[in-house]
N, C-alpha and C positions, 0 to 999 in steps of 0.2 A: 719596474714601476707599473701600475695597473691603473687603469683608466674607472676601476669601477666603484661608483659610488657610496661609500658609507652610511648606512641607514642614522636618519636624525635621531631616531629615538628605539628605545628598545620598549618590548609590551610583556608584561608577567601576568602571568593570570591571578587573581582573586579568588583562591581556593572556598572562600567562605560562603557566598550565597549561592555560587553554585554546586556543592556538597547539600545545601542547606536543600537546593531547590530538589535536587534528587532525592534528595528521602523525602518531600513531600509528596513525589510521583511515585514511590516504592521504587526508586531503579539504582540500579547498581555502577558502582564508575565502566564495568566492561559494557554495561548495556547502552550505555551513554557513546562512550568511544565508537562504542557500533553505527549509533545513529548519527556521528561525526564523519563515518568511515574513512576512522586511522586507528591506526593499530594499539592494542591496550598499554604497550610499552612506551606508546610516544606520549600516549593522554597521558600516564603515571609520571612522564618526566615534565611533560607541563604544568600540571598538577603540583606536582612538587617544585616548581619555579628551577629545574635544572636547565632549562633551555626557554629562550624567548618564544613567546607566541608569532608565529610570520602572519605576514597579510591577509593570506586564505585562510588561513584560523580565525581569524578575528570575524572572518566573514561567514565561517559556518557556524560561530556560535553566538551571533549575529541573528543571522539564520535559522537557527534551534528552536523549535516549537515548544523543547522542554526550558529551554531559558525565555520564553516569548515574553516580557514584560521588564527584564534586566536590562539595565544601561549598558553602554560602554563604561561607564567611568565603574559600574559594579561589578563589570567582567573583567576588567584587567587593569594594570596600574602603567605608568607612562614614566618610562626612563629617561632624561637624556641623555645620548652618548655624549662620548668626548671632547671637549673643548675645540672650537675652532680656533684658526689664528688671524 
């Protein structure tokens, strides 16, 4: 049994205004990733909601100059995990 605590919520990203906001800056999803600095394969899987966004993500893109006016609530959507008892 493991002592370590279950995250309350899981975070998906909002593929839409941030696709949306790169073509208004002409930039590419690798050139984006780059200014994330993470790998093109991890953006493409966040991107595509195959794996949650963790805390430090939220925090660079947060962060982002090229998302500088987007919400939280327009960057990523709010799961919560599984029932407590």
């Amino acid at each position: 049994m493991s002592n370590q605590r279950l995250p309350a919520s899981r975070f998906w990203l909002n593929p839409g205004p941030i696709t949306s906001r790169l073509e208004e800056r002409n930039l590419n999803l690798g050139d984006f990733a780059d200014e994330l600095g993470i790998s093109r394969s991890y953006w493409s899987q966040l991107l595509h909601r195959k794996r949650p966004l963790t805390p430090q993500v939220r925090r660079w893109l947060l962060a982002s100059r090229t998302l500088q006016g987007l919400t939280a609530a327009e960057l990523w959507d709010r799961e919560p995990c599984g029932g407590s008892s």
